[in-house]
C-alpha positions in Angstrom: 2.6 28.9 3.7 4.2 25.8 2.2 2.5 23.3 5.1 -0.4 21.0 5.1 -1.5 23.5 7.5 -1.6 26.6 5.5 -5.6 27.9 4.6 -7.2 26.8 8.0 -8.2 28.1 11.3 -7.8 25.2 13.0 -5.4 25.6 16.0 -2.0 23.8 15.6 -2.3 21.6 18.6 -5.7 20.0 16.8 -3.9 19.6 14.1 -0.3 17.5 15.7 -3.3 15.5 17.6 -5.2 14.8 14.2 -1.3 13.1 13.3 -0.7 11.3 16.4 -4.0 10.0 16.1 -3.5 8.7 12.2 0.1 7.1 13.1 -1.6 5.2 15.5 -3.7 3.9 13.7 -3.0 0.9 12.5 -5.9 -0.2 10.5 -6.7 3.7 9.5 -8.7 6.2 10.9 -11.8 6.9 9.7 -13.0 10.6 8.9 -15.8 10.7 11.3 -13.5 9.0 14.1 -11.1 12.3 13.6 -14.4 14.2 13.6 -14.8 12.6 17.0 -11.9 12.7 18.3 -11.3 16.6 17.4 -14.8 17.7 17.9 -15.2 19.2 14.5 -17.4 18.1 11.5 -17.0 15.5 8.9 -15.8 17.3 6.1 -13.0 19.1 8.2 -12.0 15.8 9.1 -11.7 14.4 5.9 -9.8 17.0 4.8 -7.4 17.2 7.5 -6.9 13.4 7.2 -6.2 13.6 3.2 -3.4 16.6 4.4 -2.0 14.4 6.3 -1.6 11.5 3.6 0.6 14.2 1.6 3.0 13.8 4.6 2.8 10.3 4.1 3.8 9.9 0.2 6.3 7.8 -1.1 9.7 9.7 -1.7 11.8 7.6 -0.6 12.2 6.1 -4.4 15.8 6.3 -4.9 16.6 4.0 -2.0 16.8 1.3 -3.8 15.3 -2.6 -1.9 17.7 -5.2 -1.6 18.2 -8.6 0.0 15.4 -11.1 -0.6 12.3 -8.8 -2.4 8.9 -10.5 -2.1 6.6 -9.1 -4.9 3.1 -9.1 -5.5 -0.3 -7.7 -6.5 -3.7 -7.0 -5.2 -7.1 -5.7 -5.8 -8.9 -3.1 -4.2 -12.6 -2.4 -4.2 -14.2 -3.4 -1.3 -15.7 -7.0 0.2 -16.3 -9.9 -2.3 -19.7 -10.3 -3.2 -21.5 -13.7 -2.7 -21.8 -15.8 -5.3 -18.7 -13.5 -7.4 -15.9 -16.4 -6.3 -15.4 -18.6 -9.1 -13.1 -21.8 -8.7 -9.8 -21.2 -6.7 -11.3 -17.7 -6.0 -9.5 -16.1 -9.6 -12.7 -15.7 -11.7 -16.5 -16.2 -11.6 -20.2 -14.5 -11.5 -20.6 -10.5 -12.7 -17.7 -9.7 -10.7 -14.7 -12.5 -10.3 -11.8 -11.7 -7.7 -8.0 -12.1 -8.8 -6.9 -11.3 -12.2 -10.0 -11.3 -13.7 -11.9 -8.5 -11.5 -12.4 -4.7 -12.8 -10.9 -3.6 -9.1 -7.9 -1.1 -9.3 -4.7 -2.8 -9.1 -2.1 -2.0 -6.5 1.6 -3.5 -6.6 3.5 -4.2 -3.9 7.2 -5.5 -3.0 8.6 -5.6 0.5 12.4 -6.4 2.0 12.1 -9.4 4.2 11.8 -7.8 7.7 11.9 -4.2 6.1 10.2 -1.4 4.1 7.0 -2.3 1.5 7.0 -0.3 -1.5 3.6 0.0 -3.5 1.8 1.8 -6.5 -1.3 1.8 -8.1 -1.2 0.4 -11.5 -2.9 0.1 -15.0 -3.5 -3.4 -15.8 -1.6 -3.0 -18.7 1.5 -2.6 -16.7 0.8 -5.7 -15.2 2.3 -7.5 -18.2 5.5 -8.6 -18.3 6.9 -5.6 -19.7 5.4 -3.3 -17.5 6.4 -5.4 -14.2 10.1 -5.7 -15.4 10.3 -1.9 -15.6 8.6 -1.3 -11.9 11.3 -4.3 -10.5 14.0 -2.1 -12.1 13.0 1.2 -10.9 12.4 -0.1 -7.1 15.0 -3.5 -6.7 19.0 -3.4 -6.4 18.3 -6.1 -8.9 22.5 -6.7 -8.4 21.7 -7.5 -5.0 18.4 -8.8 -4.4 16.5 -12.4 -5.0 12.9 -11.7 -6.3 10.3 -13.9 -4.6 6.8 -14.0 -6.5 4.2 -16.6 -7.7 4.3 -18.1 -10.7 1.9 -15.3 -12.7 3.1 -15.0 -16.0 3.7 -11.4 -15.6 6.9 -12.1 -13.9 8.3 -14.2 -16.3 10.8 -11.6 -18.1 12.3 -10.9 -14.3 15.2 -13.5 -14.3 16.2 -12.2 -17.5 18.1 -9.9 -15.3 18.3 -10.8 -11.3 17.7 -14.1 -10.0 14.1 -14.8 -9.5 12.1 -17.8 -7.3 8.8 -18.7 -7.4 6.0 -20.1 -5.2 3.5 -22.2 -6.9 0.4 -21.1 -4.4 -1.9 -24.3 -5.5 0.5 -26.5 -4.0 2.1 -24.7 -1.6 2.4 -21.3 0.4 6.2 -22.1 0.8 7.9 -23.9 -1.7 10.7 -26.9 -1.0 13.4 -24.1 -0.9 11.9 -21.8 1.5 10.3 -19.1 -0.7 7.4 -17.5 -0.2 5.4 -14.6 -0.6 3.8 -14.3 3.5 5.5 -10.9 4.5 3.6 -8.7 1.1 0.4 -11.0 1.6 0.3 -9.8 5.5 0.4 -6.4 4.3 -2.2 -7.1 2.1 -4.9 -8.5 4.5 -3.8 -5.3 6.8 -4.5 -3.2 4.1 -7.5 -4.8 3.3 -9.0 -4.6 6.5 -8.8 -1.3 6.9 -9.7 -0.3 3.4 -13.3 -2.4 4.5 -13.7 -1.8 7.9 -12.6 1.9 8.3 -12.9 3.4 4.8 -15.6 1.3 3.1 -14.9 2.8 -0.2 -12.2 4.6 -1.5 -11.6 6.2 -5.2 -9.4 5.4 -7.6 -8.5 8.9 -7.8 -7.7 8.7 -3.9 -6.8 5.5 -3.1 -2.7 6.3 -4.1 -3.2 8.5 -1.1 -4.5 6.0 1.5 -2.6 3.0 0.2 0.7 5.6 1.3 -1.0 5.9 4.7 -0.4 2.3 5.0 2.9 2.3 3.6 4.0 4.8 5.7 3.4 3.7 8.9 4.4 0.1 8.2 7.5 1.5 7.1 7.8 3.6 10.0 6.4 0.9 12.5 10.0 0.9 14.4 10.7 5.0 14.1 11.4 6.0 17.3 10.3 9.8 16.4 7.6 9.0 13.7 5.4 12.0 14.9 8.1 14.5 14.3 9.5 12.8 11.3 5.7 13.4 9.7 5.9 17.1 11.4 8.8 17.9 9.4 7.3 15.9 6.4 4.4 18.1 6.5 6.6 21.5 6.2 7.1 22.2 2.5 4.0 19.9 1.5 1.6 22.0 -0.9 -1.6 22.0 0.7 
């Protein structure tokens, strides 16, 4: 009891394969690859794979990011359709990309050459109000520099830590050096699982595989990421 393993009749070693096989993933694993892999049937493999995401969540909150923070936001929902892209890809046809779309929206703020943090959010909370409180809850604003584009969202952040900006119609690095690269990496790697091994995801899920990612980027250097995720996944409700 108490494990993601608890309520199945699934031997243990399929099980610590399923996880080696998820961690080394990097673009995500699909539920019929685990299927595969473990010679068992879809729906087993989808639910093993969604256990192992609950080893995978974000607890780490109270560690506080510091140094230079880039920050930025992304939608999820799939590949753009034709014709959707308005000008400078932000808006345009029944379904625009950027800003504009319907797609869930997922925050994201990484440590130059360290840990991502991200979160699905309302797009209310992407006003200013809302982004001010997530930089707060997540930045050592005392010690950090807070790297974004020049949405107007993150105007209210240099009220309180200093704050630069990267205008991305001129520039993908500004005069100064700043710029958002290291979170829009993680984005297209995201991305590209999301599309090519997922397809779709719901909202009500997608916290779950978005912490997949998270996780093992986080934990791309961990020496003994298998048994740190064994130990995770003791005390994890199933």
């Amino acid at each position: 009891m108490g494990t993601i393993f608890h309520h199945t009749h699934l031997p243990l070693q399929k099980w610590f394969l399923a996880v080696a096989l998820v961690l080394n993933a990097k673009k995500g694993l699909s539920a019929r690859q685990i299927a595969r892999d473990l010679e068992v049937n879809k729906n087993t493999g989808w639910r093993m794979a969604m256990q192992i995401r609950k080893a995978m969540e974000q607890r780490d909150h109270r560690d506080l990011l510091t140094g230079m923070i880039e920050m930025d936001e992304t939608y999820i929902g799939g590949k753009p359709r034709k014709g959707n892209i308005g000008s400078g890809g932000q808006g345009g046809g029944s379904n625009p990309r950027g800003r504009g779309t319907k797609k869930p929206a997922v925050v994201g703020m990484i440590e130059r050459g360290g840990k991502v943090r991200t979160q699905v959010v309302s797009k209310k909370n992407l006003r200013a109000k809302g982004i001010s409180a997530l930089v707060r809850r997540n930045v050592d604003t005392a010690n950090s520099i807070l790297i974004t584009d020049e949405y107007q969202g993150y105007v209210g952040i240099k009220t309180f830590m200093p704050h630069q900006t990267v205008n991305h119609k001129v520039w993908y690095v500004a005069d100064d050096g700043s710029h958002t690269n290291s979170i829009e990496s993680f984005w297209a790697l995201l991305k590209r699982g999301i599309v090519g091994q997922y397809h779709k995801v719901s909202l009500r899920h997608l916290p779950a595989y978005i912490n997949e990612f998270s996780y093992r980027f986080n934990h791309r250097e961990t020496a003994n990421v298998f048994d740190l995720t064994i130990e995770r996944a003791i005390g994890v409700t199933p």
